[in-house]
Every structure is written in structure tokens, then in C-alpha cells.
C-alpha positions in Angstrom: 63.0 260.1 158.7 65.3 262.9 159.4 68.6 263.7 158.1 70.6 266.2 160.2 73.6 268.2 159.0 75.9 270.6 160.9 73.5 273.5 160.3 70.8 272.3 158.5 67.4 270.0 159.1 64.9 269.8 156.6 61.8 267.9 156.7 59.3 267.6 153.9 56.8 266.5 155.6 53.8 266.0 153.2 51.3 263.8 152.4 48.0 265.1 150.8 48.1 267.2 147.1 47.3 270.7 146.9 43.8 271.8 147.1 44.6 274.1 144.6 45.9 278.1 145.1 45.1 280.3 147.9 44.5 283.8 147.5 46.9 285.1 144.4 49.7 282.6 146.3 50.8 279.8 143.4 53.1 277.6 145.9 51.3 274.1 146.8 53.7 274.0 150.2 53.5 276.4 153.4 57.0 277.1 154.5 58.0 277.6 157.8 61.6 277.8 159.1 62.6 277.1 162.6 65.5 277.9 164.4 66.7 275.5 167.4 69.0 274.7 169.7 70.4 271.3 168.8 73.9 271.5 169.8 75.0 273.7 173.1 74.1 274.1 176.3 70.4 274.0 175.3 70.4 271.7 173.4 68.4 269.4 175.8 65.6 272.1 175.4 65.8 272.4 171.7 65.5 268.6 171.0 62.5 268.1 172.8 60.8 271.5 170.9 62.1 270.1 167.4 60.5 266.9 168.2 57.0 267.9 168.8 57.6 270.6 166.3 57.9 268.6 163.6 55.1 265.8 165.0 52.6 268.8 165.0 53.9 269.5 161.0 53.1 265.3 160.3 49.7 265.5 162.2 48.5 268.6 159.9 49.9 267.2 156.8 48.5 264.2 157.7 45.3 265.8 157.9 45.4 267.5 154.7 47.7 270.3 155.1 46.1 273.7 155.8 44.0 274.6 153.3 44.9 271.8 151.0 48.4 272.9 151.2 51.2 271.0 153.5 53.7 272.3 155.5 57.3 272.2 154.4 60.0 272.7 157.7 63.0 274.0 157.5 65.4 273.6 160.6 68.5 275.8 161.7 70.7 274.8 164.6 71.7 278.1 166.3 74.3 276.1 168.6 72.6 278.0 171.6 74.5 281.1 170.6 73.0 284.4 170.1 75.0 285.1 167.0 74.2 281.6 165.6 70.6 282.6 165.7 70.9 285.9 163.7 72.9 283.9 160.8 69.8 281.2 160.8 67.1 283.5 160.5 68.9 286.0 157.4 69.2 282.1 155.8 65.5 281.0 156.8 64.1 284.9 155.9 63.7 284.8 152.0 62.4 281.9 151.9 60.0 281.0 154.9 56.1 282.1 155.0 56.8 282.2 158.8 59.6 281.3 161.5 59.4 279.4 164.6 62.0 280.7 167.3 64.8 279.6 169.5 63.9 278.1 173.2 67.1 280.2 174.1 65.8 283.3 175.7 69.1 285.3 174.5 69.2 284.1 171.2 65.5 284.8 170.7 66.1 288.6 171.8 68.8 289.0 168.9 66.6 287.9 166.6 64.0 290.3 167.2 65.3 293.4 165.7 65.9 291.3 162.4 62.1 290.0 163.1 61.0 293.6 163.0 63.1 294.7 159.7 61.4 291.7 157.9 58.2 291.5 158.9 57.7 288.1 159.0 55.5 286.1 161.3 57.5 284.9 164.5 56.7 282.0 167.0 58.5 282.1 169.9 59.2 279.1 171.9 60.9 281.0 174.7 59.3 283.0 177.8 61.6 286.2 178.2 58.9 289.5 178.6 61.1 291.8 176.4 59.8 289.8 173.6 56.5 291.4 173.7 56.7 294.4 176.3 57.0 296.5 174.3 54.8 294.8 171.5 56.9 293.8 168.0 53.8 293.5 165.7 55.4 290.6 164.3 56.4 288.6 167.3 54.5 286.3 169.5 55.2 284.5 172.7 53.9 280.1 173.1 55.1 279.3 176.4 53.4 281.2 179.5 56.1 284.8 179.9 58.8 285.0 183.1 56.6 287.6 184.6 53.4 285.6 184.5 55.4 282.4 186.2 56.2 285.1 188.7 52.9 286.1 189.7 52.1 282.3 189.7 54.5 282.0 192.3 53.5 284.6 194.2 49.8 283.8 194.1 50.9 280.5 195.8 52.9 281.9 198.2 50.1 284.3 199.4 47.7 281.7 199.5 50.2 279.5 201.4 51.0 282.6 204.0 54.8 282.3 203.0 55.7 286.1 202.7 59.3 286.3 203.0 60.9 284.0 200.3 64.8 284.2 199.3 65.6 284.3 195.4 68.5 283.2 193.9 68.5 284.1 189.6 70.9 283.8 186.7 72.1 287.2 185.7 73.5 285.6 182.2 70.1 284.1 181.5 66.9 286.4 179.9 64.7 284.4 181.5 66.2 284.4 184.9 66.2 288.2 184.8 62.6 288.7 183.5 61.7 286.2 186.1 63.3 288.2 189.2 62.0 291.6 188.2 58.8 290.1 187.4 58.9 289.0 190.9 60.1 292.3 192.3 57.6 294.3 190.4 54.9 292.8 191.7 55.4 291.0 195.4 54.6 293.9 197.3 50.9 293.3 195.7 51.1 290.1 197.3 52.5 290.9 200.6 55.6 289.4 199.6 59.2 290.7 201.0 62.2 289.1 198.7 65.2 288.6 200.5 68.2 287.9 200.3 68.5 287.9 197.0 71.6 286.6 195.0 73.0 286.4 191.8 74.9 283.7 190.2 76.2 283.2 186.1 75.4 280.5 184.1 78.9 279.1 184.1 78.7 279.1 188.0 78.8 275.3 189.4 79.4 276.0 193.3 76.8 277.4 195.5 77.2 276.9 198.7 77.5 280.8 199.8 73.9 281.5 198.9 73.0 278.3 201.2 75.0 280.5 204.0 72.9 283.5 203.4 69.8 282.0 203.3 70.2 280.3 206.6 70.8 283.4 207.8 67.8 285.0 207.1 64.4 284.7 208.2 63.5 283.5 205.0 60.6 281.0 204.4 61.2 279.7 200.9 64.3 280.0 198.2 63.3 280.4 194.7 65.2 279.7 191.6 65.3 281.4 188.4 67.9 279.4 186.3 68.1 277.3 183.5 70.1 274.3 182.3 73.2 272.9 184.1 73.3 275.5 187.4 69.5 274.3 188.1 70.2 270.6 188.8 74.1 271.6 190.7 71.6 274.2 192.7 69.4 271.7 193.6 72.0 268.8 194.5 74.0 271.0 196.3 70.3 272.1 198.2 69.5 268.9 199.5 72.8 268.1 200.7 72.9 272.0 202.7 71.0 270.8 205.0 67.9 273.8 204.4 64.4 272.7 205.1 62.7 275.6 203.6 61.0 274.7 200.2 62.8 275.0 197.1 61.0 276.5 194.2 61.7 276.1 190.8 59.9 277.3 187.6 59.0 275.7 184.5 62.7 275.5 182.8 62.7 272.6 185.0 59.6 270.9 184.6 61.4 268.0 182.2 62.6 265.2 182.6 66.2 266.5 181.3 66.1 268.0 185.2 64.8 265.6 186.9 66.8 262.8 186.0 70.2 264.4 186.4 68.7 265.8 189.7 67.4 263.1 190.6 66.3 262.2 194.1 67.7 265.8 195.1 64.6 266.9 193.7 62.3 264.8 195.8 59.8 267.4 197.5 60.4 270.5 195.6 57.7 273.1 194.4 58.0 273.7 190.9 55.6 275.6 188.7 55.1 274.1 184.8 52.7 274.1 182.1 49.4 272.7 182.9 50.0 270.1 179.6 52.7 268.8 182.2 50.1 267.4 184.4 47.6 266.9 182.2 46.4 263.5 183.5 45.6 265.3 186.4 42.8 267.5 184.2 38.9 267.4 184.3 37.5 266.5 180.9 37.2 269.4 178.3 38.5 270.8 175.9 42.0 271.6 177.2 42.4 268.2 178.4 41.4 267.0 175.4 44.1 268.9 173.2 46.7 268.0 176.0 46.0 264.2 175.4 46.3 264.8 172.1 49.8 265.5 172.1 50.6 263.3 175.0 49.8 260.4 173.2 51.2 260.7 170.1 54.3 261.9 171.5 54.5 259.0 174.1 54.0 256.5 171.3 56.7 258.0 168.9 59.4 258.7 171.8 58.2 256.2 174.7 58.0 259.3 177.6 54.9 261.7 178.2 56.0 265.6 176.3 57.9 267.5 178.6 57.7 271.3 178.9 59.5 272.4 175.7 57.9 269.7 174.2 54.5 271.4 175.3 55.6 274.9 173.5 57.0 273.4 170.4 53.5 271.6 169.7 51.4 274.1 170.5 53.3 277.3 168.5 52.6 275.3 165.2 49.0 274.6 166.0 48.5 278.4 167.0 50.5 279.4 163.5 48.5 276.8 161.8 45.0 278.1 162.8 46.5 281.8 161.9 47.2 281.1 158.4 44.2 279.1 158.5 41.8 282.2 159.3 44.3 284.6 156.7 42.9 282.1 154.5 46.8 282.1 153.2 50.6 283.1 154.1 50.3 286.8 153.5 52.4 287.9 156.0 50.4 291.2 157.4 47.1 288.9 157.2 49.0 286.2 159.2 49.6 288.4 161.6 46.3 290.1 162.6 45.1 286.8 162.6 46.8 285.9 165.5 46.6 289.1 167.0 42.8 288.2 167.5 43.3 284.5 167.8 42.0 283.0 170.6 43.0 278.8 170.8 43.1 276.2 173.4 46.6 274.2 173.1 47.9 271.7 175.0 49.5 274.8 177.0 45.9 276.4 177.7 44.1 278.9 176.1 45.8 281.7 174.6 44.1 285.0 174.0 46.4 287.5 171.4 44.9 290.5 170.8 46.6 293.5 169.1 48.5 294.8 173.2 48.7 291.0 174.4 51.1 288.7 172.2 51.8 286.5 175.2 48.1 285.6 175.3 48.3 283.2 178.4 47.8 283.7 182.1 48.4 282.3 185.1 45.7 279.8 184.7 47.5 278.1 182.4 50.2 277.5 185.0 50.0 274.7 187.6 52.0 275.0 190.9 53.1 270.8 191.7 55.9 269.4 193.6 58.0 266.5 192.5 57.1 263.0 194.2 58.7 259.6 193.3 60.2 261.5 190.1 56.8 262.7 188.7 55.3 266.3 189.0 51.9 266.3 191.0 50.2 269.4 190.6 49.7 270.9 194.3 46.0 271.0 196.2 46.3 274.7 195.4 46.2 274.1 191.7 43.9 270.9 191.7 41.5 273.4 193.3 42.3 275.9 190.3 41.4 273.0 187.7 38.3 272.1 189.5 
């Protein structure tokens, strides 16, 4: 049962006794504070990571807790506002072992200073690269980084002999940016030329100039960098340009909150996601294993498979659960080297921290599908990658 307030969410989520102290720490609870969009533009985002957020706290204390000690959740709204995430975290700060972050690229990055000054363990559930290049000691990335959804894309496009591809990217939006220069960085390694290329804001709902320029060109492919709202006008607006080239989209849109409102618009597009999105579509093993996992007990709480954000949200608390597991506490500077050398598969893939890696997942971990009869089905390219 939850209870929501205008800033405020807090789940007690407990069910087994303490197993007695750990270390020289006296409190019988873990407690971690997480800071979400759940009113805003990203909202849709921040619901679905609070939602598996808090199923992966149940599951745990279900289990026990971690080390005989459950985990106590403290939620934030920051309203999807940058300034509404710097007042939750100085309220979460004094009193949380560990903080879960914003899905809001922007809000994320003006939290990280405050981050560093505290020196408290940081989950973040958004992708933008600045978060960990350089590396904050205390900050670490769940879902896959802009850049590395970059060179996804462009591994596909090399493999598909596509080597002059359009972009069109957000120039409000962190992620949108990281996931341009990401792009630019590293298409000439590729044999990629990008071109044109055009910039848009988030507040922008008409598009129909960057159609113009694209059928201009000798472009083979358009790809998007957005999130929210300009995404599914983008796509609408695509369908009805009359373009034939592909449209590519990245994993902001690999939900359900895109492709209903995009609806059949969206029929045929590439778009790159989590692997967890397509899990069904996995060999047996391990990671399929930890993606049914979630998939199921999020299907039979909510009645839909987890989307994308649901993906991150579940697997940054399993990843911060086996770190204070191997601390063998809360302590925050032992948290943290733990997951500096963790290495966990997650319904999101493996990751691999180490000490000058606090992203920690490549683009193995990302599958390239395109969207038929409203469902993502991963590509021949990436079914080849999963066998």
C-alpha cells in the first residue's frame, strides 16, 4: 500500500526481524532514498522506475532483507525539475545509507556535485555519459550510457551498409546531447557520415522542416535522440511526411508510454532498447533467467510486461543490494568499492564496475528491434548477437 503526498513517498517495506547488527551499525533497517519523477513531463518515466523500484525492495525484504536487515524506501518527487532534485537529495542526504537517482538526465546532473560533497552511494537510473566521464567515486550509472546506445547504432548500421544516416537530437535534453556527440565521436570508426543534422527543444511540437532537409539529402536513415512528448509528435508527423528511409529511435522509447501514444505511426521503426525488453526472445541462462524474474512479477502486479525504465529501476536496487551485501554493511566508502568491483547479471545484462568503469554495461546488453503489431522484435542482427 502506498500513500503518496505532494513531495513525499515512503514505503516500509519489511517483513523479516533483524538478524542482529552488522559491522559496529546498531539500525535493524537499510535506508535508501530515491528521488523520481512523479509529476512533470517525466513523469511517465518515473512511475514505471518507482514501480519496479519498490517491487525489487518487497522481493528482498521478502527474502530476508540483506543481511537479516530490510530495506526501508524513502521517495522524493523532484517534479522533473532540476532544482526539485537538489532540494530532494539535501532532504533524503542525512538520513539515507544510499540514494537511488532521477530518470531525468538534467536533474540527475545537478545532483551530482551535491553527490560528490556527501559522499554517499548513488544509483543512477538515467544514461547521460557526464555522469561517469569523468568518474564521481560515488556515482554509478543502471541503464546502458547515451554513448554506448550510439555505438549500438552504429554497429547496426555498419553491418546493415547504411553509411549516411540523418540525426535529428534535443538540444534541451542530456541525453539527446550525449547521444549525438556519442555518435559524432565515433561514426567515422564505423564508416559512418552524419548528415544533415538538426536540432530541435523539448518544447518544440512541429517538425516538418527537418522532414524537408532530410528529403533533401542523400541520407539513408534519420535517427532520433529525444525523449518524452517531441518523440511520439516526431514520429506521427514521420509517417505522415511521406519518408521511406528508416526511422531510428533509442531506448527512451522502448515503452509502452511511446508506443501507445504513437501508435500505428510507429509500425516499422528501428529502435534500440534494453535486452530485458525482449527478453522472451532470450536463450536460456542466466540473464534470461534474471529478466523473467522481473517480468513476471511485474506483469502479475501491473497486468503489462516491465518496460525500459521499469528494467533500470529493478535492476539499480538488485546491483545496490548485492554491494552492501559484499560491504557486509552500509558503510558508505565500503559500499562503494564494492560496487566498483561488482560484477552482476540484471535483468539489463551484466554489468562490470570497476574503479574507471561506473557505467559497467556494453553494447551487448543492447538489442537493435523494430516495432511490429505494437510489440518490439529484436532484429536478425541482434537474435544473431543472442545466439
Amino acid at each position: 500500500m502506498r500513500r503518496i503526498g505532494s513531495l513525499l513517498l515512503t514505503l516500509t517495506l519489511a517483513t523479516a526481524a533483524c538478524g542482529g547488527e552488522t559491522g559496529d551499525e546498531s539500525n535493524d533497517v537499510i535506508k535508501v532514498g530515491q528521488i523520481v519523477s512523479l509529476t512533470g513531463n517525466y513523469s511517465p518515466l518515473g512511475s514505471e522506475n518507482q514501480k519496479s523500484v519498490a517491487l525489487a525492495v518487497e522481493k528482498i525484504n521478502a527474502a530476508g532483507g540483506i543481511g537479516g536487515r530490510r530495506i526501508e524506501l524513502a521517495v522524493r518527487d523532484d517534479k522533473s525539475l532540476p532544482d526539485q532534485a537538489v532540494l530532494a537529495f539535501n532532504e533524503l542526504k542525512d538520513d539515507s545509507d544510499a540514494i537511488i537517482g532521477s530518470p531525468f538526465s538534467n536533474s540527475a546532473l545537478a545532483t551530482i556535485p551535491l553527490v560528490d560533497r556527501e559522499e554517499i552511494p548513488y544509483i543512477s537510473l538515467t544514461p547521460a555519459d557526464e555522469q561517469v566521464n569523468p568518474v564521481h567515486p560515488y556515482v554509478f550509472v543502471v541503464p546502458a550510457l547515451s554513448g554506448t546506445y550510439a555505438q549500438a547504432a552504429l554497429e547496426y548500421f555498419q553491418d546493415r551498409k547504411l553509411t549516411r544516416i540523418a540525426v535529428a537530437y534535443d538540444t534541451k535534453s542530456s541525453y539527446a546531447v550525449a547521444g549525438f556527440k556519442g555518435l559524432q565521436s565515433k561514426a567515422s570508426q564505423y564508416g559512418v557520415t552524419l548528415g544533415p543534422i538538426e536540432e530541435f527543444q523539448t518544447t518544440a511540437t512541429e517538425f516538418g522542416a527537418i522532414f524537408t532537409h532530410v528529403r533533401s539529402s542523400d541520407a539513408q536513415a534519420l535517427m532520433l535522440w529525444a525523449t518524452g512528448a517531441p518523440a511520439v509528435a516526431i514520429t506521427k508527423q514521420y509517417a505522415a511526411s511521406g519518408l521511406t528511409i528508416p526511422l531510428v529511435l533509442t531506448g527512451s522509447q522502448a515503452s509502452r508510454l511511446f508506443l501507445e501514444p504513437a501508435g500505428p505511426a510507429a509500425e516499422g521503426a528501428t529502435i534500440a532498447s534494453s535486452v530485458g525488453v525482449v527478453g522472451e526472445h532470450l536463450p536460456a541462462g542466466e540473464l534470461k533467467t534474471a529478466v523473467d524474474e522481473l517480468t513476471s512479477a511485474f506483469t502479475t502486479r501491473y497486468g503489462y510486461p516491465p518496460p525500459q525504465f521499469a528494467q533500470d529501476g529493478y535492476s539499480g536496487v538488485k546491483l545496490l543490494a548485492a554491494a552492501i551485501e559484499k560491504a557486509g554493511g552500509t558503510d558508505a566508502k565500503k559500499v562503494r568499492d564494492a560496487l566498483a568491483g561488482l560484477t552482476l547479471t540484471t535483468p539489463n545484462g551484466t554489468y562490470r564496475y570497476s574503479a574507471t568503469d561506473h557505467s559497467g554495461l556494453t553494447t551487448e546488453f543492447i538489442s537493435i528491434n523494430t516495432i511490429e503489431g505494437g510489440k518490439f522484435v529484436p532484429t536478425d542482427f541482434s537474435k544473431g548477437r543472442f545466439r
